[in-house]
C-alpha positions in Angstrom: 0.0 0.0 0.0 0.9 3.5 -0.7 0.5 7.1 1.2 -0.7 10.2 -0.4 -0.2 13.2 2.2 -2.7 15.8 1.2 -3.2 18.4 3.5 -6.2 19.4 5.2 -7.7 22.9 6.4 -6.0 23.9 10.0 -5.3 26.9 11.4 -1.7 26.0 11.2 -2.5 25.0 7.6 1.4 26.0 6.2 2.6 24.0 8.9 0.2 20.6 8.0 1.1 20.9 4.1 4.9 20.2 4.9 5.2 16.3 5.2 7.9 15.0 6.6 9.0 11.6 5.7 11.0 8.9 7.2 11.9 5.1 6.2 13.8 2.3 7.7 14.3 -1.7 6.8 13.1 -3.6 10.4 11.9 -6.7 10.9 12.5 -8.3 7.3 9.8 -5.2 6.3 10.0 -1.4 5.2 8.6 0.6 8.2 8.0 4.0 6.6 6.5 7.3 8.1 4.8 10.7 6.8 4.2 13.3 9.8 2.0 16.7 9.1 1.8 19.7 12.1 3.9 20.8 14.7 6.2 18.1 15.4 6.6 17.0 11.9 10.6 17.7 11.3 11.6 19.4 14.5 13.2 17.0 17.6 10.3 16.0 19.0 9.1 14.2 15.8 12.5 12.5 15.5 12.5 11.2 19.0 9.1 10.1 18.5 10.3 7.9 15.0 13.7 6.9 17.0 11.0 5.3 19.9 8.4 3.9 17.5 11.6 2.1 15.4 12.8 1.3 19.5 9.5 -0.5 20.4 9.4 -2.6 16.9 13.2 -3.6 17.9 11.8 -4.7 20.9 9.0 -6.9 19.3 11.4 -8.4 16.9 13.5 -9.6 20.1 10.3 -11.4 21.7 8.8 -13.0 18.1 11.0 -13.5 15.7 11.4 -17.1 14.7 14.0 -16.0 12.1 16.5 -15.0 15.6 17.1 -17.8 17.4 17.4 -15.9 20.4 14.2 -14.3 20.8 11.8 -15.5 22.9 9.5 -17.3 20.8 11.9 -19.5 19.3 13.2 -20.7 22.5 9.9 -21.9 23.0 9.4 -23.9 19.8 12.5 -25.5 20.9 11.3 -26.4 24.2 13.8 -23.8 26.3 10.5 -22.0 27.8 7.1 -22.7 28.2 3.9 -21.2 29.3 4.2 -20.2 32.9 7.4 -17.9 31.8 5.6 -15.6 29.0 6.7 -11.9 28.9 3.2 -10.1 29.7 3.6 -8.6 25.7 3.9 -12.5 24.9 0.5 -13.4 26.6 -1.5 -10.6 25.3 -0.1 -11.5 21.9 -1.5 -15.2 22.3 -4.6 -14.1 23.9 -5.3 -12.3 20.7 -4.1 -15.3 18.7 -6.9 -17.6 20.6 -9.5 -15.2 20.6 -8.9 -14.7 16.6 -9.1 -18.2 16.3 -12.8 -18.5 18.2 -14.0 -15.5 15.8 -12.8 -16.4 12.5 -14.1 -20.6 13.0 -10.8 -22.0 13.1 -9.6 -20.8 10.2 -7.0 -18.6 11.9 -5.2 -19.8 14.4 -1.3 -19.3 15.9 -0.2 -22.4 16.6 -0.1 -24.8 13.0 1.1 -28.3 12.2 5.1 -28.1 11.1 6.4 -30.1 8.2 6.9 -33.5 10.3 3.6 -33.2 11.8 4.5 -31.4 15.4 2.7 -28.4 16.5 4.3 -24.9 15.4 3.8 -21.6 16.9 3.3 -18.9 14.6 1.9 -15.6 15.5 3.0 -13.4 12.5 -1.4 -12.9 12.0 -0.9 -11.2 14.9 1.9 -9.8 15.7 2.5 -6.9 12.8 -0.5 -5.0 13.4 -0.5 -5.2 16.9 3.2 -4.1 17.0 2.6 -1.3 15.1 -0.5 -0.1 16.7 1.4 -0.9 20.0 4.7 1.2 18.6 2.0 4.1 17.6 2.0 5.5 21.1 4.6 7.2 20.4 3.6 9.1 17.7 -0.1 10.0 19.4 1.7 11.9 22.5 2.3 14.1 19.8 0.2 17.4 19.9 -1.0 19.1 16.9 0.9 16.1 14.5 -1.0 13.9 12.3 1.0 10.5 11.0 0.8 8.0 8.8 2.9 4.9 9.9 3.1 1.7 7.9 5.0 -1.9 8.0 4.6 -4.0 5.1 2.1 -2.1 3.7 -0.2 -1.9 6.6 -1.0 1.7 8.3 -2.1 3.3 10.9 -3.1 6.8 10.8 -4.1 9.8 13.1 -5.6 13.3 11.7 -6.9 15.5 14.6 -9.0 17.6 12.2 -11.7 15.7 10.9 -12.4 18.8 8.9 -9.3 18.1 7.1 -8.6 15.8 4.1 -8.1 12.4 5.2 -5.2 10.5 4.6 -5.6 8.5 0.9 -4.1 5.0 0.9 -3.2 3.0 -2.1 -4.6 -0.2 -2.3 -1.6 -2.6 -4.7 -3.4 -4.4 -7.2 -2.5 -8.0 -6.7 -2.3 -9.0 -9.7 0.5 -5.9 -11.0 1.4 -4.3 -7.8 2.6 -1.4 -9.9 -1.0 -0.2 -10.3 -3.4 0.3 -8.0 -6.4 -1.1 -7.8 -8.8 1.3 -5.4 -8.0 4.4 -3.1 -8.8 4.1 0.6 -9.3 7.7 2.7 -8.7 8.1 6.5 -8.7 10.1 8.7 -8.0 8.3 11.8 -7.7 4.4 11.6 -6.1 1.6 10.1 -5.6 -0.1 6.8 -3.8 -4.1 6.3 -3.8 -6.3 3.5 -3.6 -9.8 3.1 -2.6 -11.8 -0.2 0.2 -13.5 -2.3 1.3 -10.6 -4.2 4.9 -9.9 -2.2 5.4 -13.4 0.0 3.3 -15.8 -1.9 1.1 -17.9 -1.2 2.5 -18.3 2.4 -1.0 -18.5 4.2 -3.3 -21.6 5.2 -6.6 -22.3 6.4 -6.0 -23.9 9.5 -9.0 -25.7 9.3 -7.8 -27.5 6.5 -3.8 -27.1 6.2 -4.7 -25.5 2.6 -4.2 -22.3 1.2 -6.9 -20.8 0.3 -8.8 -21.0 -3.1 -10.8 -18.2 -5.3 -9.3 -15.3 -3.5 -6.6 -12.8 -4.3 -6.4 -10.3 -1.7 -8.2 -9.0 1.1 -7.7 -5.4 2.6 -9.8 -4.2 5.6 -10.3 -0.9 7.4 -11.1 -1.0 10.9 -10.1 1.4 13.7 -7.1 -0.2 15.1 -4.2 -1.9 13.0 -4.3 -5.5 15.8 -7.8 -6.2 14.1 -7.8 -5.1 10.7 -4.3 -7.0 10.7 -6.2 -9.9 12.2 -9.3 -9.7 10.2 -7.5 -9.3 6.9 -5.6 -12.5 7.2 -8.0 -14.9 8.7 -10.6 -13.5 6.0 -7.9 -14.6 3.6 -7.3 -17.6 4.9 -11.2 -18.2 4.2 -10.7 -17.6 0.5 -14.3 -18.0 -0.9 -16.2 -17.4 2.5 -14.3 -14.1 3.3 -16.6 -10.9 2.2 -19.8 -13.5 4.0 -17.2 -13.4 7.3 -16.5 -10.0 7.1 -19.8 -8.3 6.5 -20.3 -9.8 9.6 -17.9 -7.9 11.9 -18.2 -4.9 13.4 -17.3 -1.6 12.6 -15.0 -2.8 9.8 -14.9 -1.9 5.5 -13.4 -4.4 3.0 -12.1 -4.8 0.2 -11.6 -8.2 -1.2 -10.5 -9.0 -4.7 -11.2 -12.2 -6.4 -9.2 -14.3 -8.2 -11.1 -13.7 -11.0 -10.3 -10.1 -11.1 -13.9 -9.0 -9.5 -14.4 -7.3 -6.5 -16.4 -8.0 -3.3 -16.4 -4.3 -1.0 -18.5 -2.9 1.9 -20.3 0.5 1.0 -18.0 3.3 0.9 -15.0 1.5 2.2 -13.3 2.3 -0.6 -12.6 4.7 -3.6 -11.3 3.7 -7.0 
């Protein structure tokens, strides 16, 4: 997904039309800021990215399974277990289980591994929550609206809601150098879930099969831990995942077939 920072009508409205970006390769991802208002360029905003990149750091440490020291992969090898979880690690899997209850099954954060032993994988979680989670950083900031994305998936903060929104490119999955619709927001959150940059990398866990008849599936909700959430196990539903969706709250999709058509909820998004 892509950020277009248009400005909207302040009283500091010189100060909002100067965006401020900044980028940096964590977690095996691009993590990527735009900042409009006050704290945009000056120290403030710096310290603010320098402690959002900080607290990502931080998750990478506890989840990773590509470091073998973090904390989750000492527990697929056995070293820990679940009376030693980090208080970040047990709100992670509560989210994990309680995901799993709402989508049916078909996501879940524990998987069957290649020789048939149970595998802890939490990365349906663990992006949007960590970014949402790193996003505190940013929100102490007064008079500063942000966009903050990982992989493609954003969270985003305007204070005026008189002012034009945020507009987020939606990749189309089949060329991801064109888009395919135009999401605006003001305050909330935007993920994606499909094949087009890591393949076809996610299962139904109902079945231990990818998903069939689907291409992608973007949601809006208003926090990044559920739209994060929601995108992928709605993915992981492939034909049953605009019927799932229509049926959560407070939440806009977009989900693109594999037949090229679309299946959207009214006005969640903009071609």
């Amino acid at each position: 997904m892509s950020v277009d920072t248009l400005a909207g009508s302040t009283p500091d409205l010189a100060r909002r039309e100067r965006t401020q970006r900044y980028v940096q390769h964590l977690m095996g991802m691009p993590v990527s800021l735009a900042m409009r208002g006050r704290h945009a360029a000056d120290r403030r905003g710096r310290q603010a990215w320098a402690d959002t990149l900080a607290s990502l750091r931080a998750t990478d440490q506890l989840f990773s399974t590509y470091r073998p020291d973090s904390f989750l992969s000492s527990m697929i090898r056995g070293e820990k277990g679940t009376d030693q979880l980090p208080a970040a690690v047990a709100e992670v899997f509560a989210l994990g289980h309680r995901a799993e209850r709402e989508s049916g099954g078909a996501f879940a954060i524990r998987r069957p591994g290649p020789t048939g032993e149970i595998v802890l994988d939490a990365d349906g979680v663990v992006k949007g929550w960590a970014v949402e989670r790193a996003a505190d950083h940013l929100l102490a900031l007064d008079a500063t609206d942000f966009c903050l994305s990982a992989g493609g998936d954003m969270t985003c903060r305007t204070l005026d809601p008189d002012a034009t929104p945020w507009r987020i490119g939606i990749e189309n999955p089949f060329d991801t150098r064109t888009l395919i619709a135009v999401v605006p927001v003001h305050t909330g959150a935007v993920a994606t879930s499909g094949t087009a940059h890591r393949g076809n990398h996610l299962v139904d866990a109902r079945t231990g099969e990818p998903p069939a008849g689907v291409a992608s599936v973007t949601v809006i909700a208003d926090t990044l831990t559920w739209a994060d959430i929601d995108a992928t196990a709605a993915y992981a539903m492939g034909e049953q995942s605009a019927d799932w969706l229509a049926t959560r709250p407070g939440r806009s999709y977009l989900v693109v077939w594999a037949d090229g058509t679309t299946s959207r909820a009214a006005t969640a998004v903009d071609r």
